[in-house]
C-alpha positions as CSV (number, residue, x, y, z in Angstrom):
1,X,80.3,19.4,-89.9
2,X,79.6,16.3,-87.7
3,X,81.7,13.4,-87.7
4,X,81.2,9.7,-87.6
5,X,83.6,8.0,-85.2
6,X,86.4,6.0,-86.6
7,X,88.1,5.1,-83.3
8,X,85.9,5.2,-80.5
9,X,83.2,2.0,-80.6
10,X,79.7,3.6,-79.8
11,X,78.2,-0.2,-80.2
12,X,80.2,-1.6,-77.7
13,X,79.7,1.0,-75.1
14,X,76.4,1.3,-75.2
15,X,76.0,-2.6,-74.7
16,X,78.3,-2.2,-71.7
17,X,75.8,0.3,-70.6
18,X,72.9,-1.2,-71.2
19,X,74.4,-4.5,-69.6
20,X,75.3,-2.9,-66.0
21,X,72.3,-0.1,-66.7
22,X,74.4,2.8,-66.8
23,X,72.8,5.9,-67.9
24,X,75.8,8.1,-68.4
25,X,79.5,7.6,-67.9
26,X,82.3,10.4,-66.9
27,X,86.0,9.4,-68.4
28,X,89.0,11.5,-67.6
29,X,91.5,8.8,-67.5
30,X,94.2,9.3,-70.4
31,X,93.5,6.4,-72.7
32,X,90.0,6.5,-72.1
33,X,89.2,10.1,-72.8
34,X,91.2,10.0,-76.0
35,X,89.1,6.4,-77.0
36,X,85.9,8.3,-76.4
37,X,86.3,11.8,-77.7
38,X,89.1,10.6,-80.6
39,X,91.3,13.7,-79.9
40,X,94.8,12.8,-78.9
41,X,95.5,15.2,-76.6
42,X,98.8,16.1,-75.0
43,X,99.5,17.3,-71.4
44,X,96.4,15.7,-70.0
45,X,96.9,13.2,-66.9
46,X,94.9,12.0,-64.3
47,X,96.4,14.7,-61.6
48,X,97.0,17.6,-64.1
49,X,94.5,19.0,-66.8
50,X,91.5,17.0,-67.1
51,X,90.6,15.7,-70.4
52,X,86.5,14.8,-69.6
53,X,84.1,12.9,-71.9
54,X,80.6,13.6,-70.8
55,X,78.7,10.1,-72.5
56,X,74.8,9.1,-72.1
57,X,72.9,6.1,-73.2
58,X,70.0,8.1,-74.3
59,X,70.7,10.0,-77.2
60,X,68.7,12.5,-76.2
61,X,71.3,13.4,-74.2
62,X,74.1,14.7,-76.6
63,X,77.8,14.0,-75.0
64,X,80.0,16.9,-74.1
65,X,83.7,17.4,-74.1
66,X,85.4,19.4,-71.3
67,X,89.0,20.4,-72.0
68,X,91.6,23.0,-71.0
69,X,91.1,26.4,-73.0
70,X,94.7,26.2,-74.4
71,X,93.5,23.3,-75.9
72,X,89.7,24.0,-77.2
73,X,90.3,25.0,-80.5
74,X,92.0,21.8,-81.6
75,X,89.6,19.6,-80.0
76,X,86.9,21.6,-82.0
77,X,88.1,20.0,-84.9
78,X,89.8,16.7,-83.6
79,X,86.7,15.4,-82.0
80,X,83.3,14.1,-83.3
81,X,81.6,15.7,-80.1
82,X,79.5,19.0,-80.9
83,X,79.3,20.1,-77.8
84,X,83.4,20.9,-76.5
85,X,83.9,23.4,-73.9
86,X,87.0,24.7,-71.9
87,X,87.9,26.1,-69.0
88,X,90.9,28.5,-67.8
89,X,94.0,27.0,-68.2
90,X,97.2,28.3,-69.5
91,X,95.3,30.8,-71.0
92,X,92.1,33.1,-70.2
93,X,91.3,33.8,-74.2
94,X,92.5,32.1,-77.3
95,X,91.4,33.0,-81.0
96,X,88.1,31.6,-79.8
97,X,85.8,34.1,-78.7
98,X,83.8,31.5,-76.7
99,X,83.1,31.9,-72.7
100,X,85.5,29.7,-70.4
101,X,84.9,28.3,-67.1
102,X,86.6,29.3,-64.3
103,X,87.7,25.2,-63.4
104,X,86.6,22.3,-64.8
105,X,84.1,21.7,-62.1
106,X,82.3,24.7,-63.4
107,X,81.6,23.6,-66.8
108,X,81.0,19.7,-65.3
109,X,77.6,21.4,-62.8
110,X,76.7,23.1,-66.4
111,X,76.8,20.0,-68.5
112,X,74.9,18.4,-65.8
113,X,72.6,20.7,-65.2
114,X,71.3,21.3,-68.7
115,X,71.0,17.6,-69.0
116,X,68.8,17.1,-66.1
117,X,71.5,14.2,-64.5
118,X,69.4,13.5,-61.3
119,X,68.8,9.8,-60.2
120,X,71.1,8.1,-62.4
121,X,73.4,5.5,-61.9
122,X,76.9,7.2,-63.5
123,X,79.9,5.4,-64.3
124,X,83.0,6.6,-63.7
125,X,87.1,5.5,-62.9
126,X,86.5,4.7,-60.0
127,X,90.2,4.0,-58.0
128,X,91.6,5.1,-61.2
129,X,91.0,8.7,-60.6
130,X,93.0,10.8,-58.3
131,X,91.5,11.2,-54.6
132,X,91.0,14.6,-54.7
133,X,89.1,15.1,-58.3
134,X,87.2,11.9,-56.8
135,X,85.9,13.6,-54.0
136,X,84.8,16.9,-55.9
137,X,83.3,14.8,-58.7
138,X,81.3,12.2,-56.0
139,X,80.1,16.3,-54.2
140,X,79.2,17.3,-58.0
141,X,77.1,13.9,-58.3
142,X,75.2,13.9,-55.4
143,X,72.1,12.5,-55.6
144,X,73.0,9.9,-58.3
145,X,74.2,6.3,-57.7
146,X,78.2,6.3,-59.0
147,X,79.6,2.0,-60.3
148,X,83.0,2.3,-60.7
149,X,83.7,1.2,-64.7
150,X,87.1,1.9,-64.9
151,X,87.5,-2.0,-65.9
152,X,84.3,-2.5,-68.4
153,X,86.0,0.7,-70.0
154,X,89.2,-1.9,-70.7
155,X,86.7,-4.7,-72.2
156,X,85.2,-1.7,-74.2
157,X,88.7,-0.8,-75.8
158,X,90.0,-4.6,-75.9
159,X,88.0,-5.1,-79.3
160,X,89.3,-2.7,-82.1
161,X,87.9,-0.9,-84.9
162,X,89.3,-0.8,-88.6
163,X,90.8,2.2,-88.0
164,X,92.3,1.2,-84.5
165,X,93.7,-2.3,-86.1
166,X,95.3,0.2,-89.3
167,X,97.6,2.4,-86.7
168,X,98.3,-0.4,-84.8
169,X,99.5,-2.5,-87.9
170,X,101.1,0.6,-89.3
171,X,103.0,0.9,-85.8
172,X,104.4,-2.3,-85.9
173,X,105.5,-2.1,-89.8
174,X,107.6,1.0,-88.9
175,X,108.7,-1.1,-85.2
176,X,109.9,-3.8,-87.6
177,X,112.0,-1.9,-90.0
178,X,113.6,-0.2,-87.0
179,X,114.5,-3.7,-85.7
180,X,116.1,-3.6,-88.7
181,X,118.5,-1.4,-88.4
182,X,119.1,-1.6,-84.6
183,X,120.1,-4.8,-85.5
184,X,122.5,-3.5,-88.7
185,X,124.1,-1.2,-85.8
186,X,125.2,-4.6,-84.0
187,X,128.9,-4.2,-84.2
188,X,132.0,-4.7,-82.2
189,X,133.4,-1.1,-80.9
190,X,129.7,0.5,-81.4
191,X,127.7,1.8,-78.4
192,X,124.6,1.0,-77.1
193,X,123.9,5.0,-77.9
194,X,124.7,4.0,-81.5
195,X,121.4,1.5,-81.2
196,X,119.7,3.8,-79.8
197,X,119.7,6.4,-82.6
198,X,119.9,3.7,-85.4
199,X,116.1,2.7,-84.0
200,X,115.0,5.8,-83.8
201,X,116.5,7.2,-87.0
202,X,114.4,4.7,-88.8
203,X,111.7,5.4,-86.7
204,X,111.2,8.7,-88.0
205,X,112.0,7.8,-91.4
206,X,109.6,5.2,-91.9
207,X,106.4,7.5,-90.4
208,X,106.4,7.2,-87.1
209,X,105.1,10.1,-84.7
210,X,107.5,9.5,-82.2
211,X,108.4,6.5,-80.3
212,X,106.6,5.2,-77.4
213,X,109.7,3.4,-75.5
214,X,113.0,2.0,-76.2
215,X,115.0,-0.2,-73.9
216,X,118.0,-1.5,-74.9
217,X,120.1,-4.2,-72.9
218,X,124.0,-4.0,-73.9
219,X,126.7,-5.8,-72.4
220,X,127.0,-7.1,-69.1
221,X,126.0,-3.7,-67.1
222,X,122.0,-4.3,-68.2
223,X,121.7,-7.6,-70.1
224,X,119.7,-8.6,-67.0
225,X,118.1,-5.8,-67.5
226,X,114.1,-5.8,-68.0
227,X,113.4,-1.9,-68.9
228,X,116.7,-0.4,-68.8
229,X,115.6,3.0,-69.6
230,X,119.0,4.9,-70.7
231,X,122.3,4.0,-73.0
232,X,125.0,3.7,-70.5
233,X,128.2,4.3,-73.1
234,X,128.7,0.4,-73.4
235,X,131.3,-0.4,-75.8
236,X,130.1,-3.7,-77.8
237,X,132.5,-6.6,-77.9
238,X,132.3,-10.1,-79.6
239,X,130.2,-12.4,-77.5
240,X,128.1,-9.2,-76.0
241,X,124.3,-10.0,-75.1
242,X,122.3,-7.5,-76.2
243,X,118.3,-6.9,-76.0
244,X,116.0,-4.3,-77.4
245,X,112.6,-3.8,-76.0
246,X,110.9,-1.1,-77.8
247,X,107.8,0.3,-79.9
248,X,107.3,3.2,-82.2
249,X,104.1,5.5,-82.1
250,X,101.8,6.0,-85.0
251,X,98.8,8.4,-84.5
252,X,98.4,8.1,-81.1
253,X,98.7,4.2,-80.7
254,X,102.1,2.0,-80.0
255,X,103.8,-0.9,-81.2
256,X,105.8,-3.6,-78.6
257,X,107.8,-6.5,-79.5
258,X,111.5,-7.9,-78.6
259,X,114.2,-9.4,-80.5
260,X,117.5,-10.9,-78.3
261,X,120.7,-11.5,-80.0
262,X,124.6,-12.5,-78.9
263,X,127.5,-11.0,-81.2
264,X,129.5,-13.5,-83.0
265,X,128.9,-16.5,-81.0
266,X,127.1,-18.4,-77.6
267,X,127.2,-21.3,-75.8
268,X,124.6,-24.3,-76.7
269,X,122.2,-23.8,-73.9
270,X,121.9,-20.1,-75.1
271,X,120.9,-21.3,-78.0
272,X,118.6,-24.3,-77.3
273,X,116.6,-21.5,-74.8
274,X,116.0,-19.0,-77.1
275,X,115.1,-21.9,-79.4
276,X,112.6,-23.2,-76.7
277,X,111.2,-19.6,-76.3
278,X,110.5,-18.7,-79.6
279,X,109.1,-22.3,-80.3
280,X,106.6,-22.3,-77.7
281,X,105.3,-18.3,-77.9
282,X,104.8,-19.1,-81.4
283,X,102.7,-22.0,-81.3
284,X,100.9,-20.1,-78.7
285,X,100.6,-17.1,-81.0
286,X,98.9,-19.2,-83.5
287,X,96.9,-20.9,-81.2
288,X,94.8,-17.9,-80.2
289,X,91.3,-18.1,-80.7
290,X,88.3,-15.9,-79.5
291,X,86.5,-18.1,-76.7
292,X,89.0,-18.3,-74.6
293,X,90.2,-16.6,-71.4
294,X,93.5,-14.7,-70.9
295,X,94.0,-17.7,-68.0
296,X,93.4,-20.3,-70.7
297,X,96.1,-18.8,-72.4
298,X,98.4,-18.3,-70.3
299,X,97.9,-22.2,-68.8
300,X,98.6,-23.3,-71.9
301,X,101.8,-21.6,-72.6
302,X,103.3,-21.5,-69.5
303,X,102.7,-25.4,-69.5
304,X,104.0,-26.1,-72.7
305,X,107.1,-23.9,-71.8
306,X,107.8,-26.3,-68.7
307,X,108.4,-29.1,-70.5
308,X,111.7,-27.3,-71.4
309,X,112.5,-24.6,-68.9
310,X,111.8,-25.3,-65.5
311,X,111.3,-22.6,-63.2
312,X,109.5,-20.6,-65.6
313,X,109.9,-17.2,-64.1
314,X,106.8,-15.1,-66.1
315,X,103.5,-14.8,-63.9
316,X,101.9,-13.4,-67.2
317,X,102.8,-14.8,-70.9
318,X,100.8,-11.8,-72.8
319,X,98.8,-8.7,-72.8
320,X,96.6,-7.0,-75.0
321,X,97.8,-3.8,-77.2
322,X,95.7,-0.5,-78.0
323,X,96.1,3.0,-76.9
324,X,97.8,1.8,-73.7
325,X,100.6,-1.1,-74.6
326,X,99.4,-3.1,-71.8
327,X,95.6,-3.7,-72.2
328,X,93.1,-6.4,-71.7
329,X,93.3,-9.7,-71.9
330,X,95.9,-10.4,-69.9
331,X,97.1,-13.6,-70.0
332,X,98.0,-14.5,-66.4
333,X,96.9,-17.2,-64.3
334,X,93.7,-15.8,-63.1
335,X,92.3,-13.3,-66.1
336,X,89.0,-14.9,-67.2
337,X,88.9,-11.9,-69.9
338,X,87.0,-13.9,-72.9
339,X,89.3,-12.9,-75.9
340,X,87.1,-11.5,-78.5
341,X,87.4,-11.4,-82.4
342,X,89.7,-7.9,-83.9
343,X,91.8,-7.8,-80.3
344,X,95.7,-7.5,-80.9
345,X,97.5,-9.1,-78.5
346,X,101.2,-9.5,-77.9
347,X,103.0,-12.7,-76.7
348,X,106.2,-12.5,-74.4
349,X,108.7,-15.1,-72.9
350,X,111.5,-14.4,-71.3
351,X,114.1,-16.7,-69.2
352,X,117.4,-15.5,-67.3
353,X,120.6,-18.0,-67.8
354,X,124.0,-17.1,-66.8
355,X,123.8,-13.1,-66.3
356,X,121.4,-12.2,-69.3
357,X,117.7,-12.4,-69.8
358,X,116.4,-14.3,-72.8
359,X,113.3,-11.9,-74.1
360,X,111.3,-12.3,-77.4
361,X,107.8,-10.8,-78.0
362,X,105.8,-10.6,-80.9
363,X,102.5,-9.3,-81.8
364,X,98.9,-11.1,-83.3
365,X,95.4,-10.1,-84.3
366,X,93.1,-12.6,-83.6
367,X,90.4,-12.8,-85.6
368,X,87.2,-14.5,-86.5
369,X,88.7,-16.9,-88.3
370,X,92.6,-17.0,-87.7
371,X,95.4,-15.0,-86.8
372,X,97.3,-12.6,-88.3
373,X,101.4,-12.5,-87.1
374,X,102.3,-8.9,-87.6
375,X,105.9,-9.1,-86.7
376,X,106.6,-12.5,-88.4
377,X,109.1,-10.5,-90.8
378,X,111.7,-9.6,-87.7
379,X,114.0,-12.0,-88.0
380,X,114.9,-13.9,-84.8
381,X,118.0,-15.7,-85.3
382,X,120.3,-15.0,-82.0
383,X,123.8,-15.2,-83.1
384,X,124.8,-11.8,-85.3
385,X,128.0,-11.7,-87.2
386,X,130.3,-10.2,-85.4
C-alpha cells in the first residue's frame, strides 16, 4: 500500500531543487537517508553499509531505495518508497525471494539506467561522503554535472514537519522527567554511577527508545568537564558541582538540554553566574523569531551576556535540533541561516569559574507567531539540599 510521508518534506526539497536546478539528488549520509526514505535504519554509516535514497524532481521518475539485503525486508515496510532494493550484505537470501546485487554500485548503474540519468545536474554529499564511495559514485555518474548539496540538505531538514516537531516534543518530555530524577539521586555518599542509572531508569520508563547521550560532571575530577563520556566512581559530598548534559531518543530523533547544580551550598559569585546565564539564554529563547540569522542570534546574546560575564568563552550560543542534535541554524558569529517558522532550536551558555563549568541549555520551537519553551518545566535552581 503506498504511503504518504510524515517525516520527510517533499515541498521543501523540491523547491531546493528547483532553486539550484537539480534534477536528481543521491543521499547516503545517516541523517539524510533516514529524512528522505523515513526508515530508521541501524548499522548504516557513511564508510560501512550504504543506506542510498535515489530522489528526482520529475515525478516521472519514481525514487528508489538501495539498502543492505539483511535489511530489505524491513525497509519494505518502513519506507514510503516503492521501489527498495538490496544488495549482498550479511546475507545472500533472506525470507525475500527477490534478486540481490552483488554491491551497491550494481543496483546504483540499474536504477540509473532504467531512469535514463544522462545530462543531469545530480546532487549529492559532496565532502560529506567518504573518498572512496566518492570516487566510484563520481565513475558511476559520468557524463552528468555533480553540485555538492550536502548543506541545502541541512536547510531542507532545519524546518520540521508535524510529525518531526511530535518526537522531538515527546523526546524532551521524557529528557525532562529524567532530569527529574537524576536530580532526586543528588545525594551525599551517592555516585556519579548512581546518576547515571537514575536518568536512564526513567528514561526507559517514560518511553524513550534509548538514550542518545549522557554526560555527567561529578565532583572535582570532570566538573570542568564539557562531554565527560563515562561515570568515574565519584563519591558525592556536600558542596560537589555536579552537571548533566544529556538527551533521550524517541523514534529515531533526540532531545538536548543541561541543568547545573551545587549540593548543599556555593559561594555568591556561583550563584549570581548561573543567575546571569539563565537570565540572558532565556530572554534570548523568547526572543527568537523567524527572519533572522543564526549570527543575529548569536550577536545578540553573546552581547547581552557581556554586560555581565566578560570573557565570554562560547563561539556559538545555539544550534538547531532534528535527527542530528546539532543541526542548522547555528547561532555563531558568522551563520546567516534565516531561521524559519516550525525549527526547534536549543539555546546554551556556559562559563567556567573556579574549577567548574557553569552549563544550562534549554530547548524552543519557533513558530509563526511565538515560541514554544519545551523544557520550561526543568527546574533550574542551583543549590540542591544536601
Amino acid at each position: 500500500m503506498k504511503r504518504t510521508p510524515t517525516i520527510f518534506s517533499e515541498k521543501r526539497l523540491q523547491a531546493m531543487m528547483d532553486r539550484k536546478n537539480i534534477d536528481l539528488v543521491i543521499v547516503r549520509g545517516t541523517e539524510n537517508s533516514k529524512y528522505l526514505s523515513e526508515f530508521f535504519h541501524n548499522g548504516g554509516n557513511l564508510g560501512y553499509r550504504p543506506f542510498t535514497v535515489f530522489y528526482f524532481r520529475d515525478p516521472a521518475r519514481k525514487p528508489a531505495f538501495v539498502v543492505p539485503a539483511v535489511d530489505l525486508h524491513l525497509a519494505i515496510d518502513s519506507t514510503w518508497i516503492e521501489d527498495v532494493r538490496a544488495y549482498a550484505m550479511a546475507e545472500f537470501f533472506t525470507d525475500l525471494d527477490v534478486h540481490f546485487y552483488k554491491d551497491f554500485f550494481e543496483a546504483a548503474a540499474d536504477i540509473l539506467r532504467e531512469r535514463n540519468v544522462t545530462g543531469m545536474t545530480i546532487g549529492t554529499e559532496g565532502e560529506n561522503l567518504t573518498t572512496g564511495f566518492r570516487r566510484k559514485l563520481e565513475e558511476l555518474l559520468a557524463g552528468n554535472s555533480i553540485v555538492d548539496v550536502a548543506f541545502d540538505m541541512d536547510l531542507v531538514r532545519m524546518v520540521k514537519t508535524p510529525e518531526e516537531v511530535r518526537r522531538l516534543r515527546r523526546a524532551a518530555e521524557i529528557t525532562v522527567k529524567a532530569h527529574e530524577s537524576f536530580r532526586a539521586a543528588i545525594t551525599p555518599g551517592g555516585t556519579d554511577e548512581d546518576l547515571t542509572r537514575a536518568a536512564l531508569g526513567r528514561m526507559i520508563a517514560e518511553g524513550a527508545d534509548g538514550v542518545h547521550f549522557i554526560n555527567v560532571g561529578c565532583g572535582p575530577g570532570t566538573s570542568y568537564a564539557a562531554h565527560s563520556p563515562f561515570p568515574t566512581g565519584h563519591r558525592m559530598a556536600v558542596g560537589d558541582f555536579v552537571k548533566v548534559d544529556m538527551g533521550a531518543m524517541y523514534r529515531g530523533y533526540p532531545a538536548d538540554f543541561v541543568r547545573s547544580y551545587f549540593i548543599g551550598h556555593t559561594t555568591e559569585r556561583h550563584k549570581e553566574i548561573w543567575a546571569r546565564l539563565n537570565e540572558v539564554q532565556l530572554e534570548l529563547g523568547m526572543w527568537l523569531k523567524p527572519g533572522v540569522t543564526g549570527g543575529e542570534i548569536f550577536e545578540r546574546g553573546y552581547n547581552r551576556i557581556s554586560h555581565y560575564l566578560p570573557n565570554f568563552p562560547r563561539e556559538f550560543v545555539g544550534h538547531g535540533l532534528g535527527l542530528n542534535p546539532h543541526e542548522q541554524p547555528r547561532m555563531n558569529r558568522v551563520n546567516r541561516t534565516v531561521l524559519e517558522p516550525d525549527t526547534v532550536v536549543c539555546l546554551e551558555y556556559s562559563y567556567y569559574h573556579e574549577g567548574v563549568r557553569h552549563h544550562t541549555e534549554d530547548t524552543f520551537l519557533v513558530k509563526a507567531d511565538g515560541v514554544e519553551h519545551w523544557t520550561a518545566n526543568c527546574p533550574r535552581e542551583l543549590v540542591v539540599a544536601a
